[in-house]
Backbone as a chain_set.jsonl record, in Angstrom:
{"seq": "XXXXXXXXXXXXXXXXXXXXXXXXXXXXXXXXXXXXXXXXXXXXXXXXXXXXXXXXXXXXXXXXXXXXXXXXXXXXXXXXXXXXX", "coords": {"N": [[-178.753, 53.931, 25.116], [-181.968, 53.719, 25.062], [-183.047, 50.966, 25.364], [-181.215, 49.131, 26.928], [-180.984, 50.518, 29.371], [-183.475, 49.895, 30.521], [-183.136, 47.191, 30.297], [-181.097, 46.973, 31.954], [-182.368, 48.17, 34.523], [-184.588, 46.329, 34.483], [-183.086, 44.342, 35.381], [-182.03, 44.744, 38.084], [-184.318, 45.237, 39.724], [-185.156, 42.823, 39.596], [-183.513, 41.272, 41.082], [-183.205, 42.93, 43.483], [-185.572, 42.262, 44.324], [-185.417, 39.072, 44.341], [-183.866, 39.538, 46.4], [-184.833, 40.531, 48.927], [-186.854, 39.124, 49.377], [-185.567, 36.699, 49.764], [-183.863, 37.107, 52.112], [-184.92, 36.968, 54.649], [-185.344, 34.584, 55.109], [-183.197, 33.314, 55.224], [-181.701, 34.773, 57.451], [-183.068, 33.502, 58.987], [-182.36, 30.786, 59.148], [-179.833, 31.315, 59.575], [-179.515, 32.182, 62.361], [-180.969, 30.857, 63.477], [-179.316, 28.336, 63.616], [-177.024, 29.714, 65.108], [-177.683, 29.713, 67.635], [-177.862, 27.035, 68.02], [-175.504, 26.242, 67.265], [-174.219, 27.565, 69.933], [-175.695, 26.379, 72.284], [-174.912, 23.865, 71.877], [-171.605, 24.405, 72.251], [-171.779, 25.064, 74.845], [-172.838, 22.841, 76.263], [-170.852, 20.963, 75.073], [-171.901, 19.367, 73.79], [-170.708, 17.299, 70.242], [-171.862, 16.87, 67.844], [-172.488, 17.31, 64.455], [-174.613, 16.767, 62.791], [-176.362, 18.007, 64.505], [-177.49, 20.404, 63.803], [-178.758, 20.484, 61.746], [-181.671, 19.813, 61.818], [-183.308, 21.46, 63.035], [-182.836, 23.38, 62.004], [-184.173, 23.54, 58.963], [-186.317, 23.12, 60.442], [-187.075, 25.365, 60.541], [-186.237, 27.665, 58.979], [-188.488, 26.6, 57.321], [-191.069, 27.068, 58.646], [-190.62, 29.911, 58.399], [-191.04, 30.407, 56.306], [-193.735, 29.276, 55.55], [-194.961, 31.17, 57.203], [-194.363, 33.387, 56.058], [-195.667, 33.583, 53.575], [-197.853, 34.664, 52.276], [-196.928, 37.201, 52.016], [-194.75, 36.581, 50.642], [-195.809, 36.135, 48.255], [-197.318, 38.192, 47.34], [-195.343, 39.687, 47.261], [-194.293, 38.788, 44.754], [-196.038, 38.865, 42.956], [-196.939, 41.533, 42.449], [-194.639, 42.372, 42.078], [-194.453, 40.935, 39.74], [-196.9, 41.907, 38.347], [-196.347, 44.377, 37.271], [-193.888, 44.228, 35.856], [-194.978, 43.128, 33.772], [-196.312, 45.563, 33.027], [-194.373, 46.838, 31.752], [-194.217, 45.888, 29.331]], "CA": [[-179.95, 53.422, 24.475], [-183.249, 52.798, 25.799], [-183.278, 49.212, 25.451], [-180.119, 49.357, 27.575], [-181.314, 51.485, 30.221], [-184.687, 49.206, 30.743], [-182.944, 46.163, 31.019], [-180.669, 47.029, 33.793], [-183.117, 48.399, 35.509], [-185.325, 45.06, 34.868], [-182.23, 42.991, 36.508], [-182.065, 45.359, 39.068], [-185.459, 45.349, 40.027], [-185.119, 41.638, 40.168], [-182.326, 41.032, 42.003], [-184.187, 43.334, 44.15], [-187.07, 41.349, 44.819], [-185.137, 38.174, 45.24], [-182.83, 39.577, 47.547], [-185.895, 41.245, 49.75], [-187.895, 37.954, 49.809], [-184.55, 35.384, 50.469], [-183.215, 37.81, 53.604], [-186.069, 36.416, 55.955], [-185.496, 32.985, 55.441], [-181.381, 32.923, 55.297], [-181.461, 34.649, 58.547], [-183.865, 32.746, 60.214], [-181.26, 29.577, 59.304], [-178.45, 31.75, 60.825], [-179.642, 32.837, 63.776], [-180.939, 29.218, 64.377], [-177.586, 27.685, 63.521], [-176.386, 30.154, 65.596], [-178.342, 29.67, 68.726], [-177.389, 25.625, 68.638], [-174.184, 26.015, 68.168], [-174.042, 27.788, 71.292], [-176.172, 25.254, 72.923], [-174.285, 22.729, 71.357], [-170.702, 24.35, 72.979], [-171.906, 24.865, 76.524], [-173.294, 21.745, 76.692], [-170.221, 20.384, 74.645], [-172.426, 18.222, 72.64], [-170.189, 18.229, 69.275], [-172.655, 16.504, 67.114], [-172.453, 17.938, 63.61], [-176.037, 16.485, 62.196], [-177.755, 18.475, 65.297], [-178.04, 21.656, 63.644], [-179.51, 20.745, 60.203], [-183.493, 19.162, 61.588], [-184.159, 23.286, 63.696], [-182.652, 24.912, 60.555], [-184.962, 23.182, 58.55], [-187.602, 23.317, 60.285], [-187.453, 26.845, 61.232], [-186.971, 27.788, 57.8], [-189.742, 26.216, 56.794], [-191.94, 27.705, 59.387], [-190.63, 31.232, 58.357], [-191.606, 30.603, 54.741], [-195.195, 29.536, 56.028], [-195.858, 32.391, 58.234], [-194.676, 34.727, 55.608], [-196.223, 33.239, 52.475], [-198.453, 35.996, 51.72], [-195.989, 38.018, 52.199], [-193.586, 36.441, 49.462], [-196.281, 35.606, 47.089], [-197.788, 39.065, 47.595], [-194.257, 40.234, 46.456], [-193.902, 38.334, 43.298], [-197.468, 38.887, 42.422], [-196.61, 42.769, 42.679], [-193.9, 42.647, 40.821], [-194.942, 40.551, 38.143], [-197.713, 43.139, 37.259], [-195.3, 46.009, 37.412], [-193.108, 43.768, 34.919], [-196.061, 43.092, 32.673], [-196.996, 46.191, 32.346], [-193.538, 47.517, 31.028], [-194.517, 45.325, 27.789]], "C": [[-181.022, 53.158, 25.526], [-183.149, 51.767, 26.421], [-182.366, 48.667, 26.636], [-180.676, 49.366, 29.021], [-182.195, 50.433, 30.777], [-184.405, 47.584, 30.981], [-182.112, 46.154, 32.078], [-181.487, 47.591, 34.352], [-183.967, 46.885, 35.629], [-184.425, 43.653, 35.66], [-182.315, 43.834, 37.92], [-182.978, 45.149, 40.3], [-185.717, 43.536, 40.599], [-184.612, 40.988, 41.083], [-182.717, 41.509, 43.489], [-184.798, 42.351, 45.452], [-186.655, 40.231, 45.425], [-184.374, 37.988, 46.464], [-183.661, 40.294, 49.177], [-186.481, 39.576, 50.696], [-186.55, 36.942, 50.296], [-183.888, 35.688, 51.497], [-183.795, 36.915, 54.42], [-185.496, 34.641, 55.753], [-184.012, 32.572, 55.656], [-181.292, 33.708, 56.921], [-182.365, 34.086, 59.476], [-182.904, 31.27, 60.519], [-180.274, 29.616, 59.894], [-178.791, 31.658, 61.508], [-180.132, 31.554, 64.72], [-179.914, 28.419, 64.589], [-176.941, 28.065, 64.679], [-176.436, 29.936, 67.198], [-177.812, 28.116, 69.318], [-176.258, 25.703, 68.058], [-173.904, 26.514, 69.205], [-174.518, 27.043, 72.298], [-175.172, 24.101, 73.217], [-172.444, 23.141, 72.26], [-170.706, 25.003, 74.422], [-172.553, 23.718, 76.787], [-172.116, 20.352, 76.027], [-170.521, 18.802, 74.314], [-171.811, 18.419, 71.324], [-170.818, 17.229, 67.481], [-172.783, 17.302, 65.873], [-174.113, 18.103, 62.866], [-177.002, 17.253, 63.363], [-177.959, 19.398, 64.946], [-179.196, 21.672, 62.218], [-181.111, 20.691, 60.621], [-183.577, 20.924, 61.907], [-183.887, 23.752, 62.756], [-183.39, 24.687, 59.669], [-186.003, 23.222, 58.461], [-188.138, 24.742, 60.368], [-187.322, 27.702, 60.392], [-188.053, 27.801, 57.1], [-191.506, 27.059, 57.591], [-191.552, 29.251, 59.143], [-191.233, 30.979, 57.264], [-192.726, 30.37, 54.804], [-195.629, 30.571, 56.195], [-195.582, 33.403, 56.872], [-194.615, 34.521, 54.031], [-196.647, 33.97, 52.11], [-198.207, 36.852, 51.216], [-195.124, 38.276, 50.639], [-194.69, 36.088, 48.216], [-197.101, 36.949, 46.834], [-196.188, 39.874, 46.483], [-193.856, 40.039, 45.081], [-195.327, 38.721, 42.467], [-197.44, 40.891, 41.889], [-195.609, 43.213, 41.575], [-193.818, 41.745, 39.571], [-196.066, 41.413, 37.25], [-197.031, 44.07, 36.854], [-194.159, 45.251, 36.024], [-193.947, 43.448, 33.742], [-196.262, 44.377, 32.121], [-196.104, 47.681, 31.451], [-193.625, 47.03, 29.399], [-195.475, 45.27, 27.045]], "O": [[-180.917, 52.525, 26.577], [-183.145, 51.552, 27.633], [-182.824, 47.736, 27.298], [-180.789, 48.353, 29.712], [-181.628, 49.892, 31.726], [-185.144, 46.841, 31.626], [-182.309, 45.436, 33.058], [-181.044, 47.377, 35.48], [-184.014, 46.318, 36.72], [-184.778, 42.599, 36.19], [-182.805, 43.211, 38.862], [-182.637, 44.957, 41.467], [-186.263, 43.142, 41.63], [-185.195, 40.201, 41.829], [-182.62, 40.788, 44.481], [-184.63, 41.986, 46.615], [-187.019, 39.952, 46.567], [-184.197, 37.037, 47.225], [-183.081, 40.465, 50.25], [-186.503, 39.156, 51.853], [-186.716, 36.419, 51.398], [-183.232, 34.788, 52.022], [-183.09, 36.038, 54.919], [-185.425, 33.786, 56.636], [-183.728, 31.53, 56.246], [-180.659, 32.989, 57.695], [-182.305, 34.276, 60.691], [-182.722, 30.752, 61.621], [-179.71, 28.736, 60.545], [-178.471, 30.528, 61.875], [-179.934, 31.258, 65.899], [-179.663, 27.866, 65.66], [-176.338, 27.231, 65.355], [-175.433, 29.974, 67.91], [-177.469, 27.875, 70.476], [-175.648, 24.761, 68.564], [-173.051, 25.812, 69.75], [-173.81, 26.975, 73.303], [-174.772, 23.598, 74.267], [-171.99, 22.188, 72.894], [-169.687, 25.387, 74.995], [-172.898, 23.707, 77.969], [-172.288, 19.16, 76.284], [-169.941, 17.722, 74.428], [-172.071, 19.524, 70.849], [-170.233, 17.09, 66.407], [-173.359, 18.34, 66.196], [-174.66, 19.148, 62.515], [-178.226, 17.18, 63.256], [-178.858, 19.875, 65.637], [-180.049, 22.479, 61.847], [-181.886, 21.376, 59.953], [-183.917, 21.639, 60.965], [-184.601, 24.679, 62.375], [-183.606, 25.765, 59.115], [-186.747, 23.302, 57.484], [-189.3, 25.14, 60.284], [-188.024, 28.7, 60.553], [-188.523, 28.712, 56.418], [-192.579, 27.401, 57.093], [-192.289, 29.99, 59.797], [-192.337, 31.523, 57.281], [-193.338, 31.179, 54.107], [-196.56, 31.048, 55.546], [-196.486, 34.186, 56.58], [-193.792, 35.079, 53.305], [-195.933, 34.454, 51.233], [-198.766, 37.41, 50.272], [-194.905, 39.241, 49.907], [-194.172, 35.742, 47.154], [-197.764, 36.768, 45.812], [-196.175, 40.382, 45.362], [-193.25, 40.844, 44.375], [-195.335, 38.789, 41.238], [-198.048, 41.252, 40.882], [-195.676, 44.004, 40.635], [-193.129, 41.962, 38.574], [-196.147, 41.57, 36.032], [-197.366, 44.578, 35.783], [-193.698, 46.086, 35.246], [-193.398, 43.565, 32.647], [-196.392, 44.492, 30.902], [-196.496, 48.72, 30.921], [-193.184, 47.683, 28.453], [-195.359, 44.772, 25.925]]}, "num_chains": 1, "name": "protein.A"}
C-alpha cells in the first residue's frame, strides 16, 4: 500500500534527522569523558563527579556553535514533511 510505503519512509526520514543532529553532541560528551578520564588516571585523581561539569559544558558549547546548524536541519525537514500533506 501506499499509505504503508510513506509512512516508513516518514519514520525513516526521521530517525534520520534525529540521529544526524544528536551524533555531534553525544560525541563531543565522549570524547570529553574520554579525555578526563585519562587525565583523571595519570594523575590518579579517582573522583567520580569530575567528569560530569566539562561534559556539560562542552556539550553545551557544541549545541551553541552548531545551532544554526540543528535548527537549519529541522527547519528543512519540516518543510519537506509539510509538503508531503
Amino acid at each position: 500500500m501506499q499509505y504503508d510505503e510513506s509512512s516508513i519512509e516518514l519514520i525513516r526520514e526521521t530517525l534520520f534527522v534525529t540521529l544526524r543532529i544528536a551524533v555531534p553532541l553525544l560525541l563531543s560528551g565522549m570524547l570529553i569523558g574520554l579525555l578526563i578520564s585519562l587525565i583523571q588516571s595519570i594523575t590518579s585523581i579517582q573522583d567520580q563527579t569530575l567528569t560530569f561539569v566539562p561534559k556539560i559544558v562542552g556539550v553545551i558549547l557544541v549545541a551553541i556553535l552548531l545551532l544554526p546548524w540543528i535548527v537549519g536541519s529541522i527547519l528543512v525537514f519540516t518543510a519537506e514533511m509539510l509538503q508531503l500533506f
